[in-house]
N, C-alpha and C positions, 0 to 999 in steps of 0.2 A: 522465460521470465516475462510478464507482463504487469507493464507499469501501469498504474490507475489516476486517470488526470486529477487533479482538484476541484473542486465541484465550483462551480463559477462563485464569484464574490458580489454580493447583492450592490447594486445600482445607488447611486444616491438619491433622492427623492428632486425631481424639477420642479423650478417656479415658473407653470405655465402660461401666469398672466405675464411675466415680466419675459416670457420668450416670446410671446406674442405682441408686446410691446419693441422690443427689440429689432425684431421680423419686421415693424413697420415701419419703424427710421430706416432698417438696413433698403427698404423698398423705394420710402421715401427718396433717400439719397443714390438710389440707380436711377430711378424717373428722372431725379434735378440735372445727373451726370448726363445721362442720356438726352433731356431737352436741351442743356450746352451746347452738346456736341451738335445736335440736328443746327440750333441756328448758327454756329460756326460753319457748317459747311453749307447753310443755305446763303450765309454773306461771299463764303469764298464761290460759291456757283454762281450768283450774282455777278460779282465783279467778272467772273473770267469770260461772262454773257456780255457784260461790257466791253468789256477787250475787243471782244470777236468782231463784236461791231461795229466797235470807233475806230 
Protein backbone atom coordinates (compact mmCIF):
# COMPACT_ATOMS: atom_id res chain seq x y z
CA UNK A 1 0.00 0.00 0.00
CA UNK A 2 1.47 3.24 -0.89
CA UNK A 3 0.38 6.54 0.43
CA UNK A 4 0.68 9.65 -2.04
CA UNK A 5 1.58 12.92 -0.03
CA UNK A 6 -0.59 16.19 -0.88
CA UNK A 7 0.89 18.17 -3.24
CA UNK A 8 2.25 21.17 -1.28
CA UNK A 9 -0.30 24.33 -0.65
CA UNK A 10 0.69 27.37 -2.53
CA UNK A 11 2.64 30.21 -0.39
CA UNK A 12 0.99 33.46 0.36
CA UNK A 13 2.24 36.34 -1.82
CA UNK A 14 5.06 38.76 0.42
CA UNK A 15 5.33 42.30 0.79
CA UNK A 16 8.83 42.84 -0.12
CA UNK A 17 9.25 46.35 0.30
CA UNK A 18 7.73 46.20 3.79
CA UNK A 19 10.28 43.14 4.61
CA UNK A 20 12.93 45.04 3.48
CA UNK A 21 11.84 47.99 5.50
CA UNK A 22 11.50 45.78 8.49
CA UNK A 23 15.07 44.03 7.84
CA UNK A 24 16.38 47.68 8.40
CA UNK A 25 14.89 48.66 11.84
CA UNK A 26 15.63 45.04 12.76
CA UNK A 27 19.49 46.20 11.77
CA UNK A 28 19.07 49.32 12.86
CA UNK A 29 18.34 48.30 16.46
CA UNK A 30 21.43 45.45 16.56
CA UNK A 31 23.86 48.37 15.52
CA UNK A 32 22.23 50.80 18.54
CA UNK A 33 22.35 47.49 20.91
CA UNK A 34 25.68 46.61 19.86
CA UNK A 35 27.19 50.52 20.08
CA UNK A 36 25.52 50.26 24.05
CA UNK A 37 27.20 47.67 24.73
CA UNK A 38 30.90 48.60 23.15
CA UNK A 39 30.58 51.86 25.32
CA UNK A 40 29.50 50.09 28.54
CA UNK A 41 32.30 48.15 28.52
CA UNK A 42 34.75 50.85 27.17
CA UNK A 43 33.60 52.99 30.60
CA UNK A 44 33.91 49.73 32.63
CA UNK A 45 37.65 49.04 31.08
CA UNK A 46 38.34 52.58 31.97
CA UNK A 47 37.64 52.69 35.27
CA UNK A 48 39.24 49.21 36.08
CA UNK A 49 42.56 51.10 34.24
CA UNK A 50 42.05 53.45 36.91
CA UNK A 51 41.79 51.16 39.72
CA UNK A 52 45.01 49.48 38.59
CA UNK A 53 46.67 52.63 38.80
CA UNK A 54 45.58 54.73 41.72
Amino acid sequence: MHLRPAPPRRLPPQDMVALDAQEQRAQRVTWSVGAVAAAVLLVLVCLLCTRALF
